[in-house]
MMTF fields as JSON, N, C-alpha, C and O atoms, coordinates in Angstrom:
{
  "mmtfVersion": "1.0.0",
  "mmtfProducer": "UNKNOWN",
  "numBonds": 351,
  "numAtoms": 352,
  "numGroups": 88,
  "numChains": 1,
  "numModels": 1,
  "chainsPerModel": [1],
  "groupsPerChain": [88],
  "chainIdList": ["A"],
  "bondAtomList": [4, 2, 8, 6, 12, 10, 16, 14, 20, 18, 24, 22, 28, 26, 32, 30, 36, 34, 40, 38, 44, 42, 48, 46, 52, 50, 56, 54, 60, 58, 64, 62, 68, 66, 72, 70, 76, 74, 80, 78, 84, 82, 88, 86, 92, 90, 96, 94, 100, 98, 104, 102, 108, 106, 112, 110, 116, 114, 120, 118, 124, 122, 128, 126, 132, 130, 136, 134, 140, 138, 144, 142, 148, 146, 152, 150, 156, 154, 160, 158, 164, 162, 168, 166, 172, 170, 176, 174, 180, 178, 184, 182, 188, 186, 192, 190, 196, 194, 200, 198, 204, 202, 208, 206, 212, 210, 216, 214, 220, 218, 224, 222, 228, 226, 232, 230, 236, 234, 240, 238, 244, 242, 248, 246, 252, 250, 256, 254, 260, 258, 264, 262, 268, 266, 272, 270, 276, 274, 280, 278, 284, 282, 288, 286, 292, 290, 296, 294, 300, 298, 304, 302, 308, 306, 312, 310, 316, 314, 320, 318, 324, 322, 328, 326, 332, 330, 336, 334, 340, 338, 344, 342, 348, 346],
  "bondOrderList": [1, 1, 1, 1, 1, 1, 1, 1, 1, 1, 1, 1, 1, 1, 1, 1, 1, 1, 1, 1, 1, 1, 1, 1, 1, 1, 1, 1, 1, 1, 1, 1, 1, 1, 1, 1, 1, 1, 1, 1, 1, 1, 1, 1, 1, 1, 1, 1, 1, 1, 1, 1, 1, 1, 1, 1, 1, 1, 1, 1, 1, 1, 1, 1, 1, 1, 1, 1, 1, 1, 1, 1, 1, 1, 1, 1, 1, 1, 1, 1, 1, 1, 1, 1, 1, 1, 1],
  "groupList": [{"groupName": "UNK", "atomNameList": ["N", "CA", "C", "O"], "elementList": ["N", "C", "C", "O"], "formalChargeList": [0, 0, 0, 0], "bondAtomList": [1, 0, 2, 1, 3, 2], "bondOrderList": [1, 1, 2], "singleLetterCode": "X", "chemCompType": "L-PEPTIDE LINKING"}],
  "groupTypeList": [0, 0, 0, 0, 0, 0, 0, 0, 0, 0, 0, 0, 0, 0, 0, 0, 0, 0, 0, 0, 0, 0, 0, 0, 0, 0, 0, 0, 0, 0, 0, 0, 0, 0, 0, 0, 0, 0, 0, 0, 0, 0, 0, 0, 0, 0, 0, 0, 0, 0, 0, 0, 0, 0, 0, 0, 0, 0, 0, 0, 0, 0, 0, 0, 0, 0, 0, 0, 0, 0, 0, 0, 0, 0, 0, 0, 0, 0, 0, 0, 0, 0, 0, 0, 0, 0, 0, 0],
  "groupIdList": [1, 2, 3, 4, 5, 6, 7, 8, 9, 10, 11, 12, 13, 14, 15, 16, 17, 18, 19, 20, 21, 22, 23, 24, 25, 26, 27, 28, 29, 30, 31, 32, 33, 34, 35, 36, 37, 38, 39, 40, 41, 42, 43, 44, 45, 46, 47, 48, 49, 50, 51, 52, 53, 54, 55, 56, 57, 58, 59, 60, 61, 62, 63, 64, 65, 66, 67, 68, 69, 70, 71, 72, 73, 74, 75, 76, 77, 78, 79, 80, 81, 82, 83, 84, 85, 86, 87, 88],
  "secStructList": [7, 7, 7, 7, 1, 1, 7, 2, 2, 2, 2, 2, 2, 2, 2, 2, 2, 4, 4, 4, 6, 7, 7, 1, 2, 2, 2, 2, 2, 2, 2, 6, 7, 7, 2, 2, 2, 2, 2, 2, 0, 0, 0, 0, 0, 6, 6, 7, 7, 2, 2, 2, 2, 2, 2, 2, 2, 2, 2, 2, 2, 2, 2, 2, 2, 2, 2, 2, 2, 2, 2, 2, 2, 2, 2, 2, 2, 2, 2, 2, 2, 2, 2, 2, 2, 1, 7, 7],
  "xCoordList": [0.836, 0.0, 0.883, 1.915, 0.46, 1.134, 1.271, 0.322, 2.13, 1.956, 1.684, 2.015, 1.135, 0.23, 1.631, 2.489, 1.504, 2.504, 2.298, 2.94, 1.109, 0.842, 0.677, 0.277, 0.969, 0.712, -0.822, -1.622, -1.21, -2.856, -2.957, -4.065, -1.826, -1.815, -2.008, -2.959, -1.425, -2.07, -3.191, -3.693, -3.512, -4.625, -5.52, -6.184, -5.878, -6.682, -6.678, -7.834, -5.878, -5.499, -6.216, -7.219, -6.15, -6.805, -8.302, -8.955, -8.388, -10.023, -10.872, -12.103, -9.968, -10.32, -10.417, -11.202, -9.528, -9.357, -10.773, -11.442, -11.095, -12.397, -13.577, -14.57, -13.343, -14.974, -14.99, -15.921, -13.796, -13.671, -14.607, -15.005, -14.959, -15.596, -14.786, -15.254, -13.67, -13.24, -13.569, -14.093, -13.381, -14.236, -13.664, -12.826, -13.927, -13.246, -12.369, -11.341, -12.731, -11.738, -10.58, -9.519, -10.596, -9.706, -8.541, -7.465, -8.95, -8.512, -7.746, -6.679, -8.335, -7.512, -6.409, -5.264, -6.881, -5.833, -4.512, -3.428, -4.935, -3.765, -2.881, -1.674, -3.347, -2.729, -1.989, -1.078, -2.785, -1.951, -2.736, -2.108, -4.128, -4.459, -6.001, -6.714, -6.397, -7.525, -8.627, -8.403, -10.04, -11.398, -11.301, -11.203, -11.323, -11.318, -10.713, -11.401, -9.746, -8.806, -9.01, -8.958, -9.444, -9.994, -11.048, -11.351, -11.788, -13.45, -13.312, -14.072, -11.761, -11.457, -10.772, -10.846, -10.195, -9.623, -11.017, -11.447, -11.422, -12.708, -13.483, -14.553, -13.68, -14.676, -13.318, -13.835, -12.222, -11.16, -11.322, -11.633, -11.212, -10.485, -11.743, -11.667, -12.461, -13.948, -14.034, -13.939, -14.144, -14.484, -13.499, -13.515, -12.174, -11.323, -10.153, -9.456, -9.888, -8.911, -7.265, -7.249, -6.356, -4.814, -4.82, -4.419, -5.21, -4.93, -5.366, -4.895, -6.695, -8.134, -7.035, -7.025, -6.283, -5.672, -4.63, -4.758, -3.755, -2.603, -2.956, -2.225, -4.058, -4.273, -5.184, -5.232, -5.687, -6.274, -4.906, -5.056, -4.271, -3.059, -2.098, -1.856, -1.798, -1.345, -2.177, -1.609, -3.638, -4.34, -4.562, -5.138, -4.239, -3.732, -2.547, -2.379, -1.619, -0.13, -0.358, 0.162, -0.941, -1.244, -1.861, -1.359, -2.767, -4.025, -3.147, -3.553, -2.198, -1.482, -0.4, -0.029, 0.133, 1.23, 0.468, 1.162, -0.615, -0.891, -1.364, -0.999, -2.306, -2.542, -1.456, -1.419, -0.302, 1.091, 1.303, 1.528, 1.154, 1.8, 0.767, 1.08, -0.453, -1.591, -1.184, -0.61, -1.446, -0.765, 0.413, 0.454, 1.389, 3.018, 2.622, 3.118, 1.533, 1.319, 0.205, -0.114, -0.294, -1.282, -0.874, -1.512, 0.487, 1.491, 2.096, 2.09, 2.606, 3.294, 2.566, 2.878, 1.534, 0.233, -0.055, -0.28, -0.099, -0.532, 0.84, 0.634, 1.976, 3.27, 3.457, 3.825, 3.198, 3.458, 2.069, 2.557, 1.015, -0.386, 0.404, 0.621, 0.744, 1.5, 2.645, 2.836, 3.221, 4.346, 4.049, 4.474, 3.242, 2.443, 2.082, 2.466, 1.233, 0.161, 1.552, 1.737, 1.921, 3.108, 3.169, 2.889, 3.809, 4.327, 5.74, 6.173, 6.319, 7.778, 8.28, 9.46],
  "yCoordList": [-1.174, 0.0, 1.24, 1.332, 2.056, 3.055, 4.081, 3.832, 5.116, 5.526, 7.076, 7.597, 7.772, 9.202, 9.962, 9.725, 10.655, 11.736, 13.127, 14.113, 12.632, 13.647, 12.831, 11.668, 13.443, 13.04, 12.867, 13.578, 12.45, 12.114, 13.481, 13.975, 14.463, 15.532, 16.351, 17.121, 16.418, 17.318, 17.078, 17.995, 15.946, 15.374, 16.076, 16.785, 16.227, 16.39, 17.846, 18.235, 18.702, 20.423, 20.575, 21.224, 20.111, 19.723, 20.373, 21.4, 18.568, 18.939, 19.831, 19.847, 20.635, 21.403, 22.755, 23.649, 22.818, 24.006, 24.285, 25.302, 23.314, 23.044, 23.316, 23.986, 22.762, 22.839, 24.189, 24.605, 24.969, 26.503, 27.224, 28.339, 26.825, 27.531, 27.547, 27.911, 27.031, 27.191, 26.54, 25.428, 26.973, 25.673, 24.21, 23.994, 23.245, 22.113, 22.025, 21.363, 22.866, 22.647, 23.276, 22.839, 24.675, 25.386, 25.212, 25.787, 24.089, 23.776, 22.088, 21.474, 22.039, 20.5, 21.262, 20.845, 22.18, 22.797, 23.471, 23.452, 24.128, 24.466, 23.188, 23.207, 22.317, 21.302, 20.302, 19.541, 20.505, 19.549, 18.135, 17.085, 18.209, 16.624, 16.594, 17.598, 15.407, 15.925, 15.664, 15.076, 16.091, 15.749, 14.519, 14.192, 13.519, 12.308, 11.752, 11.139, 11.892, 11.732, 12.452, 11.896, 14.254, 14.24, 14.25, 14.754, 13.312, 12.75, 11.583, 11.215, 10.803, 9.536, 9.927, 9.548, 10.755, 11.404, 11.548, 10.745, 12.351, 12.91, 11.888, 12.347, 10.808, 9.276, 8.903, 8.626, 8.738, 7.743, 8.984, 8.665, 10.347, 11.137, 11.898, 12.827, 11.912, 13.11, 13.157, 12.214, 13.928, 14.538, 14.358, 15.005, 13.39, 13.198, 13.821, 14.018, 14.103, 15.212, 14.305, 13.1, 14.91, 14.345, 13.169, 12.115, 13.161, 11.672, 10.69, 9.554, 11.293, 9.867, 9.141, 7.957, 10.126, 9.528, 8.718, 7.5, 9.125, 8.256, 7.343, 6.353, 7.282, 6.392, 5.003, 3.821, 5.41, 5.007, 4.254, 3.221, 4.568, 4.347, 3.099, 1.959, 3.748, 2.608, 1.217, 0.132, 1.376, -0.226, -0.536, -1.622, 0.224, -0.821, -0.94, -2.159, -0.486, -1.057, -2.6, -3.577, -2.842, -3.718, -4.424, -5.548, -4.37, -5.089, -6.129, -7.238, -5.537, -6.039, -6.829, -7.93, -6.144, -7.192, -8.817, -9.672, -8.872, -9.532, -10.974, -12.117, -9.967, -10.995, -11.619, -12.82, -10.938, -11.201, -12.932, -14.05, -12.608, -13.543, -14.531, -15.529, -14.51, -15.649, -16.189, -17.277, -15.488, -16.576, -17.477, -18.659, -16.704, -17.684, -18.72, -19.755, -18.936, -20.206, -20.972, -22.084, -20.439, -21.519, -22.215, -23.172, -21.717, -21.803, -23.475, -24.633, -22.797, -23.853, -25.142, -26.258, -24.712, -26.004, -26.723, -27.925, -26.237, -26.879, -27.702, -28.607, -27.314, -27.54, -29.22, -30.267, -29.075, -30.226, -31.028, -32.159, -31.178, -31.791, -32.508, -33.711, -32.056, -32.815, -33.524, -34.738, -32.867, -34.278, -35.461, -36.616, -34.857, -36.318, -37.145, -38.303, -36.798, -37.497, -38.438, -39.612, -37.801, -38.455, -39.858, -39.898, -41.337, -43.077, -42.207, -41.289, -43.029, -42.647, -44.349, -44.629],
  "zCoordList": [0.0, 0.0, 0.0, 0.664, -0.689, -0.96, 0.433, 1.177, 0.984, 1.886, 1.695, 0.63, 2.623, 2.046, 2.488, 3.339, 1.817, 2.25, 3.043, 3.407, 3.077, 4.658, 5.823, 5.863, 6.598, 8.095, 8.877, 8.27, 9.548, 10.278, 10.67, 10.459, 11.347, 11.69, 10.623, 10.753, 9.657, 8.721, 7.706, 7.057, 7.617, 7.129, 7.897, 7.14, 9.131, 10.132, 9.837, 9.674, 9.72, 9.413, 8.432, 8.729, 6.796, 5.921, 6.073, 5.887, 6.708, 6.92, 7.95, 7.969, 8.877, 9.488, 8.711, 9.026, 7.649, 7.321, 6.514, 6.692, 5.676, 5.157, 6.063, 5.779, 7.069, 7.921, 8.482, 9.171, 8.135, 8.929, 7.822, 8.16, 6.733, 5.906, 3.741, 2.662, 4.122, 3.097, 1.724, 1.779, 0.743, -0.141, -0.183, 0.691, -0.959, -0.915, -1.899, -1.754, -3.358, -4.497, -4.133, -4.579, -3.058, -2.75, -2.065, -2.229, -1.026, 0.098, -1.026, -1.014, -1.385, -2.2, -3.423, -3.6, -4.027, -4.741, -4.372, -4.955, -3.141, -2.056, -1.635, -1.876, -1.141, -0.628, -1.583, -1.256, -3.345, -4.235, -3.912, -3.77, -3.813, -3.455, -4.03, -4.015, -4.504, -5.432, -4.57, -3.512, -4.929, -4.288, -3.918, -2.736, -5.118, -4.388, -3.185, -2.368, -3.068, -1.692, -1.117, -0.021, -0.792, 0.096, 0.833, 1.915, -0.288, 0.654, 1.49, 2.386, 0.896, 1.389, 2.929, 4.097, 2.254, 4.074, 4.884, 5.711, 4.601, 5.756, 5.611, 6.012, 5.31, 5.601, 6.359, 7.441, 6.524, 7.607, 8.459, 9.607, 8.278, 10.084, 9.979, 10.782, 9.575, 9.583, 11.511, 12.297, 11.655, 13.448, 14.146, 15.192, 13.893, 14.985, 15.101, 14.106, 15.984, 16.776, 16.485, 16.236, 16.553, 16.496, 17.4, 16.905, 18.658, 19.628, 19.098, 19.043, 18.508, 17.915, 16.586, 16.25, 16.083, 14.878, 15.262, 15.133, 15.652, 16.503, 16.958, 16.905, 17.518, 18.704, 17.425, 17.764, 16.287, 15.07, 14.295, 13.642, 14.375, 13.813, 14.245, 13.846, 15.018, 16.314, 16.417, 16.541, 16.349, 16.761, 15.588, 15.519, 14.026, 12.825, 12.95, 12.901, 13.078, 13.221, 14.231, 13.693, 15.361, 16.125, 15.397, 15.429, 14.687, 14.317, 12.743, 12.394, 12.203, 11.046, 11.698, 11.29, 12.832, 13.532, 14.32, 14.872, 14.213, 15.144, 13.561, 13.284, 12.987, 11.348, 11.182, 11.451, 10.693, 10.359, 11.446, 10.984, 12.663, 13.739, 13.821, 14.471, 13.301, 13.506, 12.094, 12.056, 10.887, 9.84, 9.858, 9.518, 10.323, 10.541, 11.179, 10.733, 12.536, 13.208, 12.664, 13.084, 11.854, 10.882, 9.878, 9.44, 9.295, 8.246, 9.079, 8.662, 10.506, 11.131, 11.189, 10.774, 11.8, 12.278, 10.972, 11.112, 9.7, 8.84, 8.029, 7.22, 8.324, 8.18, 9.036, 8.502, 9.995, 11.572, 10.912, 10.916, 10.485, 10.782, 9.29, 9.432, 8.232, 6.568, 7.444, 7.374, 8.086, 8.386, 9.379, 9.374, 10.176, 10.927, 10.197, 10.359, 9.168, 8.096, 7.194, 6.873, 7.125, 5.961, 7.047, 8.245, 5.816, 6.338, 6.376, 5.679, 7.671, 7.429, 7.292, 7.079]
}
């Protein structure tokens, strides 16, 4: 996955700057980022403050480390259950 080149923190600036009144083409033309992405931003950070994001951030970083570590032991288990099965 590609990685954004803004930060949750300024993502979040972004869309604040918008809800202050500014337009949306304006505020995406300033920033160099098109409508589409930033409707996709404000559907992922719409209302949440810098902690909510971090803290959003952090329990996918967790949430991918943990996938990552349940596949490797299903990998294993299914690895050990073929060599049992095997005549030696």
């Amino acid at each position: 996955m590609k990685r954004s080149r803004f930060t949750e923190e300024q993502i979040i600036a972004i869309l604040k700057e918008q809800e202050s009144g500014v337009k949306t083409a304006d505020v995406c033309r300033k920033h160099g980022i098109s409508e589409a992405t930033f409707y996709k931003y404000k559907a992922k950070f719409g209302g949440m403050e810098v902690s909510d994001a971090r803290r959003l951030k952090a329990l996918e970083d967790e949430n991918a480390k943990l996938k990552r570590l349940l596949a490797e032991a299903m990998l294993d288990n299914a690895m050990l259950k073929d060599v049992a099965t095997k005549k030696w």
